[in-house]
C-alpha positions as CSV (number, residue, x, y, z in Angstrom):
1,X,0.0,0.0,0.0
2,X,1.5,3.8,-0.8
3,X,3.2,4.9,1.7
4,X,2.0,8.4,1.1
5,X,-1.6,7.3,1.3
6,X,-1.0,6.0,4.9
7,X,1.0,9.1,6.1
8,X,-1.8,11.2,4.7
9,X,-4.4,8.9,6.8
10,X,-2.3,8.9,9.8
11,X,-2.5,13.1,9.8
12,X,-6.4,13.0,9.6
13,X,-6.7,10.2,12.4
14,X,-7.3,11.1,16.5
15,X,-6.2,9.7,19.5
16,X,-9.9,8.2,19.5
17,X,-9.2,6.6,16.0
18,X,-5.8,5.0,17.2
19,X,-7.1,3.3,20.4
20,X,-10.2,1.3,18.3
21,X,-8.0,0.5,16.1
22,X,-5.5,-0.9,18.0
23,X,-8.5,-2.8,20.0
24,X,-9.4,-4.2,16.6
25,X,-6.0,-5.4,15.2
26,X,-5.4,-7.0,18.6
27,X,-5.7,-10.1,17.0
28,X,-3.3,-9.7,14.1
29,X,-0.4,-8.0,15.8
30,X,1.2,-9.4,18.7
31,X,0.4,-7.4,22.0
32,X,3.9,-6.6,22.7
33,X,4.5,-4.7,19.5
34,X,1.0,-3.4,19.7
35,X,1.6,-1.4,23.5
36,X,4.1,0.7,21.7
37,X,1.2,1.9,19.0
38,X,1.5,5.9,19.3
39,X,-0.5,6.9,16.2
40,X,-1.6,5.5,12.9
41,X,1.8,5.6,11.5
42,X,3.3,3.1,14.3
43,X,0.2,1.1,13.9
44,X,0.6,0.8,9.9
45,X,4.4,-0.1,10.4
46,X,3.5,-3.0,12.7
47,X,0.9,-4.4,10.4
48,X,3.3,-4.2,7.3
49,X,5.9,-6.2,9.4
50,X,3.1,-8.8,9.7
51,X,3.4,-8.9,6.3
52,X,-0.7,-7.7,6.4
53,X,-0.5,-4.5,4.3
54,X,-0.4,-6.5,1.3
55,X,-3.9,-7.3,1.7
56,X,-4.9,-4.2,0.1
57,X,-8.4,-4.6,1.8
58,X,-7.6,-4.4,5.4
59,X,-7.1,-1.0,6.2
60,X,-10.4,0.0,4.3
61,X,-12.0,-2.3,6.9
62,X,-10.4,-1.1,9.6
63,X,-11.9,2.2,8.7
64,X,-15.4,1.3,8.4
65,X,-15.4,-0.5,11.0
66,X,-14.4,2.6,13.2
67,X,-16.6,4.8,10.9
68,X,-14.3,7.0,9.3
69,X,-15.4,7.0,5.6
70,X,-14.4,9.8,4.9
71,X,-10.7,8.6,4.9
72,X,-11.4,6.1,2.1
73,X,-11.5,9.2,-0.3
74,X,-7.4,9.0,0.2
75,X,-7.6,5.6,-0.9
76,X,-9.6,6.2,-4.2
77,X,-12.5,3.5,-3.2
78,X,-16.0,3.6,-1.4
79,X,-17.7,1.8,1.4
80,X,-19.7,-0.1,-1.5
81,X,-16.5,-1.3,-3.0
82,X,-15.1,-2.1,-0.2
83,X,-17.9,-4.2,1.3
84,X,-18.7,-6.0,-1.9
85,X,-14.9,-6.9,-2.5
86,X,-14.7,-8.2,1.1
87,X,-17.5,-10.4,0.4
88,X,-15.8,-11.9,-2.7
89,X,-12.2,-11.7,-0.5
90,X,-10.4,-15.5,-0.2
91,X,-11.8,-16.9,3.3
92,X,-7.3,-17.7,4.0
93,X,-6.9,-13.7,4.2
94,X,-6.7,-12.3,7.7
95,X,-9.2,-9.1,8.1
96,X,-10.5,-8.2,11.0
97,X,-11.9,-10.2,13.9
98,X,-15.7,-10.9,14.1
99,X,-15.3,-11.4,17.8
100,X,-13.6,-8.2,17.7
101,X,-16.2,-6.2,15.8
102,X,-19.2,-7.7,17.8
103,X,-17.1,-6.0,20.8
104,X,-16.7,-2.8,19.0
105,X,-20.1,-2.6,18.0
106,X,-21.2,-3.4,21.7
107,X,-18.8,-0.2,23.1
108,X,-19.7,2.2,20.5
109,X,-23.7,1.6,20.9
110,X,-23.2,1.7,25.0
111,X,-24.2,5.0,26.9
112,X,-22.3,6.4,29.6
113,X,-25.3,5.2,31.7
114,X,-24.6,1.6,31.1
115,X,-21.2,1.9,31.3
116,X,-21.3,3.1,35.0
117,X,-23.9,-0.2,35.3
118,X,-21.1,-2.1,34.0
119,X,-18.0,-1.1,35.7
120,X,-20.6,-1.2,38.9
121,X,-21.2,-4.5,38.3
122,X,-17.3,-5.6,37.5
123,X,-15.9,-4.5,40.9
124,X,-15.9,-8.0,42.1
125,X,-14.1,-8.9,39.3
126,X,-12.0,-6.2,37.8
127,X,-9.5,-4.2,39.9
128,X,-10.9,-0.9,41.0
129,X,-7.9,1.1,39.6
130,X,-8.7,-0.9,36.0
131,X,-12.4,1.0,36.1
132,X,-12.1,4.0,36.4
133,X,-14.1,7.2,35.6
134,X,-12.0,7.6,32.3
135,X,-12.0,3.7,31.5
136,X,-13.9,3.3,28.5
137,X,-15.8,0.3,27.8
138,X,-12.7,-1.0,24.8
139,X,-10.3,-0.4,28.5
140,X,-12.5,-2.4,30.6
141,X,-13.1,-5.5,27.8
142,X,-9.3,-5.7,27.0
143,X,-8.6,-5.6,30.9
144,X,-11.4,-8.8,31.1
145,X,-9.3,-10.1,28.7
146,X,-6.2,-10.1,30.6
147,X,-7.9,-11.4,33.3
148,X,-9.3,-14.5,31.4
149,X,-13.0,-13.3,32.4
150,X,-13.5,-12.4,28.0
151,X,-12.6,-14.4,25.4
152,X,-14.1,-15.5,22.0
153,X,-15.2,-18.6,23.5
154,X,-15.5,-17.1,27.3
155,X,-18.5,-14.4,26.9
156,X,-21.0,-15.8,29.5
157,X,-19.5,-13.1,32.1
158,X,-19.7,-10.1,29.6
159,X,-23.1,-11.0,28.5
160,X,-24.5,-11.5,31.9
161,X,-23.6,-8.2,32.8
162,X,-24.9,-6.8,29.5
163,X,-28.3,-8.6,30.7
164,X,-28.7,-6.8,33.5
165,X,-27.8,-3.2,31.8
166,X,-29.0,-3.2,28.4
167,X,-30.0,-6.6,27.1
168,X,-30.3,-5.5,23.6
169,X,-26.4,-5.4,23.2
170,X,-26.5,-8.7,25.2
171,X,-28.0,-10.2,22.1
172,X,-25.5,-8.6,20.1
173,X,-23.3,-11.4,21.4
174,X,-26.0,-14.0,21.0
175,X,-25.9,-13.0,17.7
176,X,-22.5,-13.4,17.3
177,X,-22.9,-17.0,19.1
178,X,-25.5,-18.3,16.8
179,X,-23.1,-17.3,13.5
180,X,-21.9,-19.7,11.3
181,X,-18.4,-20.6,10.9
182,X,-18.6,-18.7,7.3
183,X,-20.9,-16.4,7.8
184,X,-18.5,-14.4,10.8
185,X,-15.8,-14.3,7.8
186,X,-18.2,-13.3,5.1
187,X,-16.3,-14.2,2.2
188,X,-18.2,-16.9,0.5
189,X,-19.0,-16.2,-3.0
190,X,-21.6,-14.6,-3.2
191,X,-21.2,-13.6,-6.8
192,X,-22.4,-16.9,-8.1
193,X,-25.6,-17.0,-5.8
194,X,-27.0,-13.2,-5.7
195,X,-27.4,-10.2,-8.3
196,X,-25.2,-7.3,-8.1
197,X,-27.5,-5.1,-6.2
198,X,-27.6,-7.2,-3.3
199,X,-23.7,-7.9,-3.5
200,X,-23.9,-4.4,-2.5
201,X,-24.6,-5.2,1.1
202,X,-22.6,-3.9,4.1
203,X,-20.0,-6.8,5.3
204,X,-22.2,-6.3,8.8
205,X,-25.1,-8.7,7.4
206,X,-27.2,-10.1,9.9
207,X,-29.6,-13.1,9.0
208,X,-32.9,-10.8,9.4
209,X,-31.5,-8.4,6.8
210,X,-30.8,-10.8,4.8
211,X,-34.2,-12.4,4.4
212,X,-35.1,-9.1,3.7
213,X,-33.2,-8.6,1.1
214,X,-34.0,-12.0,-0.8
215,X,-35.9,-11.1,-3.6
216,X,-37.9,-14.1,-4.7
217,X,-37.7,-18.3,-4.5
218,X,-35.7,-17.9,-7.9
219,X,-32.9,-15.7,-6.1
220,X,-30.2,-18.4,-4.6
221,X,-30.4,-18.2,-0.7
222,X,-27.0,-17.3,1.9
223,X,-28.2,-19.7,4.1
224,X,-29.7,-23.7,4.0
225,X,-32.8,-23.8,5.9
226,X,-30.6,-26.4,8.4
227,X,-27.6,-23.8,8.6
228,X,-29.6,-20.5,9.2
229,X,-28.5,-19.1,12.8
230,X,-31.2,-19.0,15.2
231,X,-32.6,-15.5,16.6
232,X,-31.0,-14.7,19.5
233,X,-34.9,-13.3,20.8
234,X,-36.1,-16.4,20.2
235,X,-33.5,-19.8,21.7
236,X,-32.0,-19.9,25.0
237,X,-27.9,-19.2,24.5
238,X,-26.4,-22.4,25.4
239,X,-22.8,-21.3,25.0
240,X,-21.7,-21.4,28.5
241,X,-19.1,-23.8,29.2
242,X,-19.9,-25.7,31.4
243,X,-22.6,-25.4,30.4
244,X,-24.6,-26.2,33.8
245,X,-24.6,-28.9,36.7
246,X,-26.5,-32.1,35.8
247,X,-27.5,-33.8,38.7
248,X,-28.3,-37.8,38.3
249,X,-30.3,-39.6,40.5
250,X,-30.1,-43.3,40.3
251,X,-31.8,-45.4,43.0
252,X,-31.0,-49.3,42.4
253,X,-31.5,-51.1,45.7
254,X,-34.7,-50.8,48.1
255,X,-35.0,-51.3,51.9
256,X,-36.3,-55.0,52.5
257,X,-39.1,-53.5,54.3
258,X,-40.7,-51.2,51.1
259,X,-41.1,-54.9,49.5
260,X,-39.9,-52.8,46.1
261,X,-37.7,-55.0,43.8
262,X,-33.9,-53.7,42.4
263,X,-34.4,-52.3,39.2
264,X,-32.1,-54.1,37.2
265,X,-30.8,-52.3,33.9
266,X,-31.0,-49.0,35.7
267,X,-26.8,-48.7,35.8
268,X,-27.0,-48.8,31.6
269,X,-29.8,-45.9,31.8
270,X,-27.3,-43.7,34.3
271,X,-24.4,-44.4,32.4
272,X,-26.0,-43.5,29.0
273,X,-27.3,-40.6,30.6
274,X,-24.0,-39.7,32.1
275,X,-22.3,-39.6,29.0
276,X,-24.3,-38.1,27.0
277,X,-24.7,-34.9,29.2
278,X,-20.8,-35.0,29.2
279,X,-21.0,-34.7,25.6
280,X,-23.6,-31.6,25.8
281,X,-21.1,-30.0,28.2
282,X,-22.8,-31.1,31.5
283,X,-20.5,-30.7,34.9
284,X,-22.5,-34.2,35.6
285,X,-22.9,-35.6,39.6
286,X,-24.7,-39.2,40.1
287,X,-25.8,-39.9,43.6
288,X,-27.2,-43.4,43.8
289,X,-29.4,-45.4,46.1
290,X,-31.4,-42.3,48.0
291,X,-33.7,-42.3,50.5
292,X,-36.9,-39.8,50.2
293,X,-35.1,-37.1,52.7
294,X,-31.9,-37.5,51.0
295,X,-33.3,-36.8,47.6
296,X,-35.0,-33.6,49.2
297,X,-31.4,-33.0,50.3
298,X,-29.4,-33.5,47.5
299,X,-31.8,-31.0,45.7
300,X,-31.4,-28.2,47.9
301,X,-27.9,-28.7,47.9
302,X,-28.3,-27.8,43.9
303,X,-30.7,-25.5,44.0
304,X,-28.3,-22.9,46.3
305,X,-25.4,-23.5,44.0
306,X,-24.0,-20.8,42.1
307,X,-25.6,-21.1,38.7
308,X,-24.4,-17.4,37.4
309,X,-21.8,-18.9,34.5
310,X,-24.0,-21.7,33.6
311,X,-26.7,-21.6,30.9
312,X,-28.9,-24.5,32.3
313,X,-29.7,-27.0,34.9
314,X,-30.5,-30.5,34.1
315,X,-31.6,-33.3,36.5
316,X,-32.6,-37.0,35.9
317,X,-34.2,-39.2,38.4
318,X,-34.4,-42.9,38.2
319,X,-36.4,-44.7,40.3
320,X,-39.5,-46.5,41.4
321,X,-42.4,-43.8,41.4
322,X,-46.2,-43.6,41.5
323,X,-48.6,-40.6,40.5
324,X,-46.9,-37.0,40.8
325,X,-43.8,-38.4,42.7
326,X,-41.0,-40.5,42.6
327,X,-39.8,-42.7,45.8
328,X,-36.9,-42.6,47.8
329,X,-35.2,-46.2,48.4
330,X,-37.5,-46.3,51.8
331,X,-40.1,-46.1,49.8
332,X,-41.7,-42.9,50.7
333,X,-42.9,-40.4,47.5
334,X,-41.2,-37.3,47.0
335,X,-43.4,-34.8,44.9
336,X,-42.1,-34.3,41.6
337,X,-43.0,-30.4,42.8
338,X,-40.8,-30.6,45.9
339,X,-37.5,-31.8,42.4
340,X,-38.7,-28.6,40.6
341,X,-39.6,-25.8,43.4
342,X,-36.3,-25.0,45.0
343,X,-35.2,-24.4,41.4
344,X,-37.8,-22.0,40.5
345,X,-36.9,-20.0,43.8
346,X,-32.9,-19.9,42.8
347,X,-31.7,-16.7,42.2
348,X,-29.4,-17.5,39.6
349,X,-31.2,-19.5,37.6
350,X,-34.1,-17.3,35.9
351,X,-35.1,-17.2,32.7
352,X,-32.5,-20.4,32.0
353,X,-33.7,-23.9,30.8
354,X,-34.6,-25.8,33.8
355,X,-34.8,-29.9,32.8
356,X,-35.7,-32.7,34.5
357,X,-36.2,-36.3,33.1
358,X,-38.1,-38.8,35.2
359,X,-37.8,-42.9,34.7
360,X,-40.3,-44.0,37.1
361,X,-44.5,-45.1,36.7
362,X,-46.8,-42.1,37.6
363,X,-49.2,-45.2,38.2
364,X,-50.2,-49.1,38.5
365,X,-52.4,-49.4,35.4
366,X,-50.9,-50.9,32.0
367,X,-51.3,-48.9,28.6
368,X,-53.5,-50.9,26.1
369,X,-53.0,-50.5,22.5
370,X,-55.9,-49.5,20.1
371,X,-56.4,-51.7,16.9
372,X,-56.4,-49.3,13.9
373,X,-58.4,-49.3,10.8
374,X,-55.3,-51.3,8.7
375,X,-54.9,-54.0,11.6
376,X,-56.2,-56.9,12.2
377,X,-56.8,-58.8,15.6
378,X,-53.7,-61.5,14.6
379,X,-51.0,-58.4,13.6
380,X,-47.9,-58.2,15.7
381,X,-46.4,-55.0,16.6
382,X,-42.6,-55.3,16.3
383,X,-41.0,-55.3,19.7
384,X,-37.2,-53.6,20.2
385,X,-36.9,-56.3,23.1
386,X,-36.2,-59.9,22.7
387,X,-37.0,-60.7,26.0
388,X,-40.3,-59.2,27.4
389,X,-40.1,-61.2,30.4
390,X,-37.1,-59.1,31.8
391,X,-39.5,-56.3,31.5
392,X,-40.3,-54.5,34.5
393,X,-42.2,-51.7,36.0
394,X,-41.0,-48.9,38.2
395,X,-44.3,-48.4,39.6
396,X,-45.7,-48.4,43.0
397,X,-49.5,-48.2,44.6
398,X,-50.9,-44.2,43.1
399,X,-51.3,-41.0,44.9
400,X,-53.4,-38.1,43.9
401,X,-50.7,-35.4,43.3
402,X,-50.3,-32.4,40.8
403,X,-47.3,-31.5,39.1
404,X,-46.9,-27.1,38.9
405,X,-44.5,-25.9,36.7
406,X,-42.7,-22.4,37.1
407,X,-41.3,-20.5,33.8
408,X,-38.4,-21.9,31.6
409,X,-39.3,-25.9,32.8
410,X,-39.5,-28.9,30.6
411,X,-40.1,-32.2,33.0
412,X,-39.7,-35.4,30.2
413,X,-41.8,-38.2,31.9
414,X,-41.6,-41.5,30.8
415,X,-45.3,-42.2,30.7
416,X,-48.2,-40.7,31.2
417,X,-49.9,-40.1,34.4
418,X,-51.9,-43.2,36.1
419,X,-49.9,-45.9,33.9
420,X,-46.5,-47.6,34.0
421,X,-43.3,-47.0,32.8
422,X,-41.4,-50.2,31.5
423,X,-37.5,-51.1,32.0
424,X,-35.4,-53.9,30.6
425,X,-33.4,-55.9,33.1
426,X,-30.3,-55.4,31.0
427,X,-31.0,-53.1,28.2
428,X,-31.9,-50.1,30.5
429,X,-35.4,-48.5,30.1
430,X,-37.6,-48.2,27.2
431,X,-37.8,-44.2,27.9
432,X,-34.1,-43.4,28.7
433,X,-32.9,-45.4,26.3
434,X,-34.8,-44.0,23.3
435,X,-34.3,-40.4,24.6
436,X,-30.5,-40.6,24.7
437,X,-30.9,-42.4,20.9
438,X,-32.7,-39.1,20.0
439,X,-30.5,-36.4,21.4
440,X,-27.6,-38.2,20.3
441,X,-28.4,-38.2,16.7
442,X,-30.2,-35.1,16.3
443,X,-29.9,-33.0,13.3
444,X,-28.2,-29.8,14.4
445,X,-30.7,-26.9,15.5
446,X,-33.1,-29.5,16.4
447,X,-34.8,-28.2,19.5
448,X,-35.2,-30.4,22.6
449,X,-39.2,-30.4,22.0
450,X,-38.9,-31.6,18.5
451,X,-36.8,-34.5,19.5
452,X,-39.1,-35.5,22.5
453,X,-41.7,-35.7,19.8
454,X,-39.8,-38.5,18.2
455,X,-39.3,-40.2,21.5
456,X,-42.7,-39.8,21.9
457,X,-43.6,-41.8,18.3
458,X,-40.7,-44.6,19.0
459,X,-41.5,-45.5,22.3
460,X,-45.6,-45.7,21.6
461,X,-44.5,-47.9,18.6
462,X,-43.3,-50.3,21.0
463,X,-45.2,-53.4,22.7
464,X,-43.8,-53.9,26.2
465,X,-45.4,-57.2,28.2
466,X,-47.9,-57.0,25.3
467,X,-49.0,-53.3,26.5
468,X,-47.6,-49.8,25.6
469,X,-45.9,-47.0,27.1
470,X,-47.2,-43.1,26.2
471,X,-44.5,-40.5,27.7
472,X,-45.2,-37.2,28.3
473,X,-43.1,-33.5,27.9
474,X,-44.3,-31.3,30.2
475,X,-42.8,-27.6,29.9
476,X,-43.1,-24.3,30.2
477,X,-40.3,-23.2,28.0
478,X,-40.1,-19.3,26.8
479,X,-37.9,-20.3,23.6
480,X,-36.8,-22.5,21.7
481,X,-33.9,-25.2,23.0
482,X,-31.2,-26.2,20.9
483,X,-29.0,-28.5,23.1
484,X,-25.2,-28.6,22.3
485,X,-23.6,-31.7,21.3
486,X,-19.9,-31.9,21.5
């Protein structure tokens, strides 16, 4: 790049200019050489030693990005030309960080309001000489960042805070979270797939502005109806990482005096279960073999944890149970309201995904199929298990109980109320089993009530001891649930 063109930009840029974009190219130059940054001209010399300046494209950027189009006069090109060239750039060219424009965005939209709400809220964190009256919000982020509290895969901290201040640049970085892989870089090309009106689109496309600007069915789409990033407005953010405790109850063995039988095959259930919430990012605890007060207990203990970082709470239960409850191995019913309550009163859990997943009868009836109009008395219905005579029930005598749900629940039972719930002696149950099937094999962005749905179909398609098994997802989800997997 000219030499003279850069000195000339250098003259027309402030002390402003220089910090942003040093905040910005914090990613291509290494921090070291990037402290002794003074002014534009410092800044251009260490990008050229990166060998960067040859990519004629990335100081344009860099100016847009901090909005000073009217330098790009010195450089004899336009925002328009600059923004449709970046879309067509090589996706192997370094430009400038996605993660790093999302946070420039954020700090240039904030008001000196919420940035006093911030720095308020970052004392426990941040050193009080690091915030400042003349901190500005680029300071305080690249002091997070030093700190490990802010990072392009560590923003649960900076968009917890955001929630509390102004939660419309907290879904900036939902947003940002939801991107695809190629659609943060923007330079897939587009050339082939869209006209050249709509190749002159800023390089800051969102997915909504994007639909907008589709013109018809005949007009290739930027996105695959599986790849298109979910609003941030309407799916929990399930970035968090952990992503949340998962608590796993597992009771095996019964006192002699309850008269309940072991329930063989329940170690393959919570071992399925355990890995599999491993896999979705789970910090996963199994307690085993719990009697009624201990399971009130272990709850508690849960629900006063310190759920601030994590984006959800999941908790599975496997047991013997009977209507509304499950029992604890003395055989005494703990409310399926008395699992869910304590969570609903936890302070740092609202408006997060609150799951629980119960293996155990909500009755003593069996679940009779119905003959449809293309069956005949003689059919067989396939059955999953050789054996039905190592089927068992978790069930015990019923109890007339309700189950209330609070905001942002989903309870998966495994059957409907007043009938039983069926477990192989080996294979694990019919429930579990099929529900870790489902979530493992999901397609991605399938949410958690769409795949329930399927266990709901496999499982009914099943004859168990010649009956059938109905579960049942109760929930009071405010969005849609898209659960991570690996």
């Amino acid at each position: 790049m000219d030499p003279l063109k850069l000195h000339e930009i250098d003259e027309n840029l402030i002390g402003t200019d220089v910090a942003q974009l040093k905040f910005l190219c914090m990613n291509l130059i290494p921090k070291k050489r990037l402290e002794t940054v003074i002014d534009g001209k410092d800044l251009f010399q260490r990008l050229d030693e990166q060998a960067l300046l040859d990519d004629q494209l990335l100081v344009p950027e860099l100016l847009i990005t901090i909005g000073r189009l009217d330098l790009l006069g010195i450089l004899k090109t336009s925002k328009e030309e600059v923004d449709r060239k970046l879309l067509e750039r090589d996706i192997s060219s370094k430009g400038v960080s996605p993660y790093r424009k999302m946070l420039f965005e954020i700090s240039e939209d904030m008001t000196e309001e919420n940035l006093r709400s911030v720095k308020f809220l970052l004392v426990p964190v941040l050193p009080k000489a690091k915030l400042g009256s003349s901190a500005s919000l680029l300071d305080v982020m690249i002091e997070m960042e030093k700190q490990q509290k802010l990072g392009e895969d560590n923003l649960h901290e900076l968009y917890n805070i955001l929630m509390e201040c102004n939660k419309q640049l907290a879904c900036r970085i939902e947003d940002f979270q939801n991107m695809d892989p190629e659609q943060e870089t923007h330079r897939l090309p587009l050339q082939e797939m869209l006209n050249d009106e709509q190749l002159s689109l800023p390089i800051q496309l969102n997915i909504e502005r994007v639909e907008g600007e589709r013109r018809d069915s005949s007009v290739g789409s930027l996105y695959t109806d599986s790849d298109t990033p979910p609003r941030s407005d309407e799916y929990y953010s399930m970035t968090q990482r952990p992503l949340g405790f998962c608590l796993i109850i597992n009771n095996y063995r019964f006192e002699e005096a309850t008269s309940l039988r072991k329930r063989e095959g329940t170690m393959k259930d919570k071992d399925e279960l355990l890995s599999l919430f491993q896999r979705m990012h789970f910090e996963v605890e199994v307690r085993e073999d719990l009697r009624a007060s201990d399971i009130r207990a272990v709850i508690k203990e849960f629900a006063k944890k310190d759920h601030t970082q994590m984006g959800a709470f999941a908790c599975c239960v496997l047991s013997h149970g009977e209507k509304g409850a499950v029992l604890g191995t003395d055989g005494k019913p703990v409310e399926i309201r008395e699992l869910t309550q304590p969570f609903a009163e936890c302070r740092t859990l609202p408006t997060k995904p609150k799951l629980f997943f119960i293996q155990a009868c909500q009755g003593k009836e069996n679940q009779y199929g119905i003959w449809t109009a293309d069956g005949q008395e003689n059919d067989t219905e396939e059955s999953t298990i050789d054996e039905e005579s190592k089927i068992e029930e978790d069930a015990s005598v019923p109890a007339m109980r309700r189950v209330p749900l609070e905001a942002d629940f989903l309870i998966g039972m495994a059957t409907v109320e007043q009938y039983m719930s069926y477990r192989h002696t080996t294979e694990g149950s019919v429930y579990i089993q099929e529900l870790c099937r489902q979530l493992q094999n999901c397609p991605r962005n399938e949410d958690i009530l769409s795949i329930l749905t399927k266990v709901n179909r496999e499982v009914s398609f099943k004859v168990l001891n010649g009956f059938k098994q109905m579960p049942e997802p109760r929930y009071t989800l405010t969005k849609k649930l898209v659960l991570p997997m690996d």
